[in-house]
C-alpha positions, 0 to 999 in steps of 0.5 A, a space after each residue: 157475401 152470398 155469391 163468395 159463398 157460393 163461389 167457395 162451394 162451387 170450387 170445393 165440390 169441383 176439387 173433390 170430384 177430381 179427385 174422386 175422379 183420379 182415385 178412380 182411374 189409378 184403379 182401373 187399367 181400362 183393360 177386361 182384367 179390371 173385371 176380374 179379381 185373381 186375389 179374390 179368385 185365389 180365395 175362392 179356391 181356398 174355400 172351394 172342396 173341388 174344381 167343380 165347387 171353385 168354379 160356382 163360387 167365382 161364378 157366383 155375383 155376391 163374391 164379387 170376383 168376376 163381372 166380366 163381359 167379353 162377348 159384349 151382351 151386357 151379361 156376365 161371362 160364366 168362368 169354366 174351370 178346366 183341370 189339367 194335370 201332370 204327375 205332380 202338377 195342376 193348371 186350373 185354366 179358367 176360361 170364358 166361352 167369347 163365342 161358340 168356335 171361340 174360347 178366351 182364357 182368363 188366367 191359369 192356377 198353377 199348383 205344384 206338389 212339392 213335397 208329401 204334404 205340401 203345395 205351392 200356389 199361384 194365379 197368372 193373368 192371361 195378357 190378352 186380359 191384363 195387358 201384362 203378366 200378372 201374377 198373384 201368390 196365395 198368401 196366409 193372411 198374416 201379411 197385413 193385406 187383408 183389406 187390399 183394395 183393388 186387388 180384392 175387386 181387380 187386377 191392380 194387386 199392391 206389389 212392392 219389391 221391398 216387401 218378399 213374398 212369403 211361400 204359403 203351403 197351400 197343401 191344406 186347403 180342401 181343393 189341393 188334395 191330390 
């Protein structure tokens, strides 16, 4: 009786595992990307005051945005926040330094001005990263989504094509002001 038991524990345990187990890989795509939440890059943003405070706060560890390692140092890459603009324009490229000759793009915040006191916003992953384009819009919080699982600790953002996405003017938020 005991070794049925027993026989029963052993077999549920393995089965829970598995699934554990599977639950795990349909988050991860294997790829430097799972390293990088562009979700929880675009909330940064929300809070940052100005380039140089959005690029302390996905740097920052307690945010959980960013842990990756592409240099291979088992330490955490910093992310630089380049601005490039043009009239109404913005490219936030954030880009990681692999090497002293060597720099790696992570993803591009395009910001466009779209009207005198509106902007729209997106995130676009770099595919050398994601393994495909991933992009990201800024979102109200309305949607229901606010517990978005991996999106918020990875790329893997829940995309359904029946669910149109809704355009958010992002013109309020301190780090769009031109």
């Amino acid at each position: 009786m005991k070794k049925l038991q027993l026989l029963t524990c052993l077999i549920t345990a393995s089965l829970v595992n598995i699934g554990i187990a599977r639950a795990q890989e349909a988050d991860s795509t294997g790829l430097p990307g799972d390293n990088f939440s562009l979700q929880g890059a675009i909330e940064m943003f929300k809070k940052a005051g100005s380039p140089e405070e959005f690029e302390k706060l996905i740097n920052t560890e307690s945010n959980n945005v960013n842990n990756l390692d592409l240099n291979g140092d088992g330490e955490t890459d910093y992310v630089r926040v380049i601005d490039k603009s043009d009239k109404d324009a913005h490219a936030f490229v954030l880009q990681v330094a692999v090497s002293e000759n060597e720099n790696q793009d992570i993803a591009v915040i395009e910001l466009e001005k779209n009207g005198s006191e509106s902007a729209v916003l997106q995130i676009v992953g770099d595919e050398e990263i994601y393994g495909e384009e991933v992009i990201v819009e800024a979102s109200d919080g309305t949607d229901g989504d606010d517990d978005a699982g991996p999106a918020k600790n990875g790329p893997s953002f829940n995309y359904d094509e029946n669910n149109f996405p809704i355009v958010v003017n992002v013109w309020m938020w301190p780090c769009v002001r031109f």
